[in-house]
N, C-alpha and C positions, 0 to 999 in steps of 0.2 A: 486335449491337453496342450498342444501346441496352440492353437487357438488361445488359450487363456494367456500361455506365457507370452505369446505377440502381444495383447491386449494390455499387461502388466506394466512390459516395456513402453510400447507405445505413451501409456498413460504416465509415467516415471518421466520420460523424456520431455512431454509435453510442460508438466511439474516440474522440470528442472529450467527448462526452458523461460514459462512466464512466471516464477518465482526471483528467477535472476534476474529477469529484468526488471520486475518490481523490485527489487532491494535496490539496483541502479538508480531506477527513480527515484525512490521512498530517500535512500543516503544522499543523491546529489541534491533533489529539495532541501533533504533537512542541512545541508551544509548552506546553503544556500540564504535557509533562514539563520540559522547559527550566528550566521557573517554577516546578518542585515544587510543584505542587498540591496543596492538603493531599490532596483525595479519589486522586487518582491515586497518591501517593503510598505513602498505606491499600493501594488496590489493590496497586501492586506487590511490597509488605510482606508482603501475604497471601496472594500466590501465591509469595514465598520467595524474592525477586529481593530482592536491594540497591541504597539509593537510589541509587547512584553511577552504574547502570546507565541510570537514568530518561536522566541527561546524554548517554549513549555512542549511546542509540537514539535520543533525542531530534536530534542531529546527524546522526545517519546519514540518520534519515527528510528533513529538510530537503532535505540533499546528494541524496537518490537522489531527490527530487521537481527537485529543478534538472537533474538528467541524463537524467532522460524528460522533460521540454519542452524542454528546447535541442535543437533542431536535429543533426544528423549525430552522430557519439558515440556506433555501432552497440552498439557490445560496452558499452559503461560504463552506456546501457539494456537490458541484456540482466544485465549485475551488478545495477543497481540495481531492477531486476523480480524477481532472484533472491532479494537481502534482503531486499524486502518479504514476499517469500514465505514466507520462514522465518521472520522476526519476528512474522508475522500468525499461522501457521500453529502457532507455537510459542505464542504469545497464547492463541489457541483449545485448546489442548492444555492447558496449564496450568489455565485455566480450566476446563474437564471434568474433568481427576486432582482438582481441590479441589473437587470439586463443585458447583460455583457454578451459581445460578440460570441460567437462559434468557437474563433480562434483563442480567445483567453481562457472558454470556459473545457476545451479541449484537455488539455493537459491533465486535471482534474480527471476528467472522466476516465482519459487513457489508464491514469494509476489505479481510478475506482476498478474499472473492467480486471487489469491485471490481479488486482487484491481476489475479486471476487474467483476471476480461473486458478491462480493457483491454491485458492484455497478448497474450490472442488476438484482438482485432481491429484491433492496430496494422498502418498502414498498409506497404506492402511497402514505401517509402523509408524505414522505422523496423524494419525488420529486417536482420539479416545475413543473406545469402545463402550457403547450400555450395553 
């Protein structure tokens, strides 16, 4: 029993841990696009995206970081886990077809990795159950 309740914790803290700092990333990008950055801007120009999109991801990222910390909202964290995913994973993709360094396509990946942990060790009141 003890056992389990360590295990619970441990996995809670872990979730707390790289949830927050994905919402760091996910919010300071999307501010970042919001504000058209000159450099972000470059960036998205050069992997062949239009600035207009900066706006549409920019909101989106904000919205799906308010839907994974609120509280209950099973399914609209389980959407908003799922956009990050493609957005990040399409991020990283793009960045590799252009060939972009290590270092640019880095950042990318760091957000994909965190999307992907905190959404394996959300807590079973943050999941749906079948």
């Amino acid at each position: 029993m003890d056992t389990k309740n360590k295990s619970e914790k441990r996995t809670k803290i872990i979730y707390w841990i790289f949830t927050l700092w994905m919402a760091l990333g996910m919010v300071s990008t999307a501010l970042v696009q919001l504000m058209k950055n000159k450099d972000e801007l470059e960036n998205f120009t050069h992997l062949g995206y239009p600035a207009y999109l900066m706006t549409i991801i920019g909101v989106w990222k904000l919205l799906g970081i308010i839907a994974i910390l609120i509280p209950k909202r099973l399914l609209l964290k389980e959407w908003a886990y799922a956009g990050f995913f493609f957005v990040m994973s399409g991020a990283v993709i793009s960045h590799l077809i252009m060939g972009d360094t290590a270092g640019r396509t880095f950042p990318a990946v760091l957000l994909l990795t965190l999307v992907i942990i905190s959404w394996y060790f959300r807590p079973a009141n943050r999941k749906i159950s079948i």
